[in-house]
C-alpha positions in Angstrom: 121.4 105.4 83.8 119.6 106.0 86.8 117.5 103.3 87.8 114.7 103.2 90.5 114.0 100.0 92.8 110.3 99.8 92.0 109.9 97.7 88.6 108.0 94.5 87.7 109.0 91.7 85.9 107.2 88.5 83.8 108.1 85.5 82.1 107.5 82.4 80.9 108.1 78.9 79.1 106.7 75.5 77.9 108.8 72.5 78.0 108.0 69.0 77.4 104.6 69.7 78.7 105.2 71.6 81.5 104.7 75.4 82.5 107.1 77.8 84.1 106.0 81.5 85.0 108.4 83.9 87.4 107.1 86.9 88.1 109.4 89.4 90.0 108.3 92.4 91.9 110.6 94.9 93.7 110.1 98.1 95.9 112.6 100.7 97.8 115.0 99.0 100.5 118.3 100.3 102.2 119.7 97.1 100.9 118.9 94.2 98.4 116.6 91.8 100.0 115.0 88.8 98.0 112.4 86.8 99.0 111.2 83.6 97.2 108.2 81.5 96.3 109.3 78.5 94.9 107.4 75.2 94.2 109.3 71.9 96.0 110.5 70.5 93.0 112.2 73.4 92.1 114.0 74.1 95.8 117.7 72.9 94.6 117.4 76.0 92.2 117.2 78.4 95.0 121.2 79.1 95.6 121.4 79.3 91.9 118.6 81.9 91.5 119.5 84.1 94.6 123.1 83.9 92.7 121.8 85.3 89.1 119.4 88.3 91.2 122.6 89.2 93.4 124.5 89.4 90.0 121.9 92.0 88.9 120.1 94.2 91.4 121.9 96.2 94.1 119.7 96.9 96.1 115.8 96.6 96.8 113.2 94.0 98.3 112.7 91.9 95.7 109.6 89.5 95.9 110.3 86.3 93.3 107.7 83.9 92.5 107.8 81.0 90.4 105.1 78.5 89.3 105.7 75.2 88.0 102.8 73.2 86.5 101.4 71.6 83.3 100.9 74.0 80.2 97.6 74.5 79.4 98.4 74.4 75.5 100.1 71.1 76.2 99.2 67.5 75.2 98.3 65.2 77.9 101.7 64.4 80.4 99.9 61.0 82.0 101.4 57.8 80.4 100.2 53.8 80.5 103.0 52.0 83.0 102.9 48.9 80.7 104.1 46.5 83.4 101.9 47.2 85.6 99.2 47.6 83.3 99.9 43.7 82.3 99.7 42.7 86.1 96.3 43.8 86.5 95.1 42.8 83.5 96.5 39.2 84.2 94.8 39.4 87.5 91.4 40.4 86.1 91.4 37.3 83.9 92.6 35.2 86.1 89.3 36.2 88.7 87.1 35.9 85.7 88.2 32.4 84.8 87.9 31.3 88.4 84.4 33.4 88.8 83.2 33.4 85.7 79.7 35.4 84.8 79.3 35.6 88.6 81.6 38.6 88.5 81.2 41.7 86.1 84.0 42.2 83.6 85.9 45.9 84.6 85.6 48.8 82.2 88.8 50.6 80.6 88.1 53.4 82.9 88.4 51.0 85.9 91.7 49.6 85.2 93.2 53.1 84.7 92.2 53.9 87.6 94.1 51.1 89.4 96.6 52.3 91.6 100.3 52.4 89.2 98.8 52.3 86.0 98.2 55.4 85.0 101.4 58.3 85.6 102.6 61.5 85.0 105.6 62.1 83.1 107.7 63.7 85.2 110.9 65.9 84.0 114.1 66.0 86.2 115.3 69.1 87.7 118.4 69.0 84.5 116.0 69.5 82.2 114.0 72.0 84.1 117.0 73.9 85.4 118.0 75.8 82.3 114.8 76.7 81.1 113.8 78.4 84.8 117.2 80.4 85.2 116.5 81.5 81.5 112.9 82.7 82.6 114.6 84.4 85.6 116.6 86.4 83.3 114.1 87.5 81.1 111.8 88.7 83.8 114.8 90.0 85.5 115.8 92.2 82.3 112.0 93.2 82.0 112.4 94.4 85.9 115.2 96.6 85.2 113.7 98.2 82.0 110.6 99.0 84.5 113.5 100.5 87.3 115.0 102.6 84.8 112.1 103.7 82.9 111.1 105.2 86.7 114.8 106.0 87.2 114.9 108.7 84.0 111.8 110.1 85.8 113.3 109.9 89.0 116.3 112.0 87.7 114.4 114.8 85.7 112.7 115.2 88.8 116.0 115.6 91.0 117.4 118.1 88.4 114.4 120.0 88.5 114.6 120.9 92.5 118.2 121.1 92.0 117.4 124.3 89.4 115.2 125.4 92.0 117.1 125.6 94.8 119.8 127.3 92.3 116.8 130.2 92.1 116.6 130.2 95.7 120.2 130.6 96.1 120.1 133.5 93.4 117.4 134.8 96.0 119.0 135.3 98.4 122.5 136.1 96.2 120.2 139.5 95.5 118.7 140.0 98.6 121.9 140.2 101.3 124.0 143.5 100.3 120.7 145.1 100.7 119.6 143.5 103.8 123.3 144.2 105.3 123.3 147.9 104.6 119.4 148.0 106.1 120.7 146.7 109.2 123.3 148.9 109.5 121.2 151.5 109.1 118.6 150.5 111.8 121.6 149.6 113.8 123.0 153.5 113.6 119.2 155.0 113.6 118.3 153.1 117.0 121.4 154.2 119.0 120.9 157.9 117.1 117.3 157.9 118.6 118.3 157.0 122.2 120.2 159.9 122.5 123.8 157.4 123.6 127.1 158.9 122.5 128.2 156.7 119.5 132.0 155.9 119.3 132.3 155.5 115.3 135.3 153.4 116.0 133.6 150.6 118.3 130.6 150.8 116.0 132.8 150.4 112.7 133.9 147.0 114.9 130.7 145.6 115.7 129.5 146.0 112.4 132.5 144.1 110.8 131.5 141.7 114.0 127.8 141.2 112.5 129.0 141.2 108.9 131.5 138.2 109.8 128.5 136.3 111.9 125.8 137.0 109.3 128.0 136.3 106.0 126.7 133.5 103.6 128.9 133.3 101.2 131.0 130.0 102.7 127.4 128.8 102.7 126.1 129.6 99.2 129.2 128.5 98.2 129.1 124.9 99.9 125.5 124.8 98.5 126.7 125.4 95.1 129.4 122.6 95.2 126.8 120.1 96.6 124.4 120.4 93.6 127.1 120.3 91.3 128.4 116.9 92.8 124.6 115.6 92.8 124.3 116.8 88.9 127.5 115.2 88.2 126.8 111.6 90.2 123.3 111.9 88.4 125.0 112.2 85.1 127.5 109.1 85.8 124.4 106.6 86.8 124.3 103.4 88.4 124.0 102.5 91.9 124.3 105.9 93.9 120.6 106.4 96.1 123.4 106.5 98.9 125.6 108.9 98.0 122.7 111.2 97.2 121.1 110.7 100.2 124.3 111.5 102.3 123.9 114.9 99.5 121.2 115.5 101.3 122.3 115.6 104.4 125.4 118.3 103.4 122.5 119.9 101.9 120.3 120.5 105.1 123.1 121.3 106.9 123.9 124.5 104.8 120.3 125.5 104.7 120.2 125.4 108.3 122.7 127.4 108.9 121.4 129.8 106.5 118.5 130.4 108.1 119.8 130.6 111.6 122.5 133.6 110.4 119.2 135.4 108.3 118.9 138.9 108.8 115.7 139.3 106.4 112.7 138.0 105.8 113.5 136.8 102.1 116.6 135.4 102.9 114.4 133.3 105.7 111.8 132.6 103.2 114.1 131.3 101.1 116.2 129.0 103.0 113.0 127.2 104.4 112.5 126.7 100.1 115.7 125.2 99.9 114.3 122.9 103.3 111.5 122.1 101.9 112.9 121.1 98.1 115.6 119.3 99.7 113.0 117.2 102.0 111.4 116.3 98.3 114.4 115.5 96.9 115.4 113.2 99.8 111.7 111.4 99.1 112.6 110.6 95.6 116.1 109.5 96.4 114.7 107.3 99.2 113.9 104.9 95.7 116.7 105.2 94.0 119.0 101.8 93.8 
């Protein structure tokens, strides 16, 4: 399949309290570029997840965000440090025995307040690990369903211009024999009307001169093999934005040519079609991976 570089990609997971959401966004880029947003705790991941996108995507800028927080669904994370909790528990009775009802007694909400007793379970980055890379590959496999989804259009789109520029090459196919004998014909009539003493001879040369200079058919033909070999990389699929894109460039080139060696207006007409639905081509191609 043909896949495009723009796609989007979500995911995410609860574990052990904890929420993980990567959300992966790519766009057209000569080469595969990633950038990532990653929370501290999860920074020793970031060799690991550049690894898994290389081992996907070709090419693209690729924009990679991950969040790492508590799950709103999720029961509280905060526990009691017991120890600690004893300490200042010991302390407050040992200032009330030594005050006594000169001092007010401290409220529940007081002593979990005291710095250390109350803490947030914290999960180690083993734990976490897994459960992010497996996140990564589902949004990664929801990105690429997006790129090819915008691929298949890509292609139908490519073999569309390609049947047109077929037409235009029919065009001008019809168009040349005609064209050739008119100019001939003006040729003769011109130096008939200026009264100058034709030799048929040096006139039969010329012509075959002009015929040779303003021939097409090495062009046409060059054209023809150049949409065959796009239909044919199109059919295969996978990675080829730049072997099309160097198609276009063979492409151009005949179409030039064909329009500096035109001898009529349709022919002229339609080469700068064939410029201008190659030029469209080369803009979808530009986000092809």
């Amino acid at each position: 399949m043909i896949h495009s570089m723009t796609g989007f990609g979500r995911a995410e997971a609860d574990q052990q309290g904890s929420s993980i959401q990567v959300e992966i966004r790519s766009v057209n880029q000569r080469h595969l570029d990633l950038y990532l947003r990653l929370p501290e705790s999860l920074n020793s991941l970031e060799a690991k997840i550049r690894e898994q996108v290389k081992q996907t995507l070709a090419r693209g800028k690729v924009d990679i965000g991950i969040r790492f927080g508590t799950a709103t669904n999720s029961e509280s994370s905060l526990t009691i440090n017991q120890s600690k909790l004893e300490s200042v528990l010991a302390l407050l009775q040992a200032v009330a025995q030594q005050a006594g009802d000169t001092v007010a007694k401290a409220n529940a909400l007081e002593v979990l307040q005291w710095d250390g007793v109350l803490v947030k379970q914290s999960i180690g980055i083993e734990q976490i690990e897994s459960t992010v890379l497996g996140c990564l590959a589902e949004a990664l496999m929801q990105l690429i369903e997006s790129r090819q989804r915008e691929g298949e259009s890509l292609a139908t789109t490519l073999q569309e211009r390609v049947n047109d520029i077929r037409a235009q090459i029919e065009r001008i196919n019809s168009t040349y024999p005609a064209a050739r004998e008119s100019y001939h014909t003006r040729l003769r009539q011109k130096l008939e009307d200026s009264a100058i003493s034709v030799d048929e001879q040096r006139l039969a040369q010329e012509l075959v001169i002009f015929a040779q200079k303003s021939d097409l058919e090495e062009e046409l033909d060059r054209l023809g093999v150049h949409l065959d070999e796009m239909l044919r990389i199109l059919s295969q699929g996978g990675p080829c934005g730049r072997k099309l894109d160097f198609l276009m460039q063979e492409l151009n080139r005949e179409a030039n040519t064909i329009a500096s060696k035109s001898i009529h207006t349709d022919i002229t007409q339609a080469a700068v079609e064939i410029k201008v639905l190659i030029e469209q081509m080369r803009e979808q191609i530009q986000n092809i991976e």
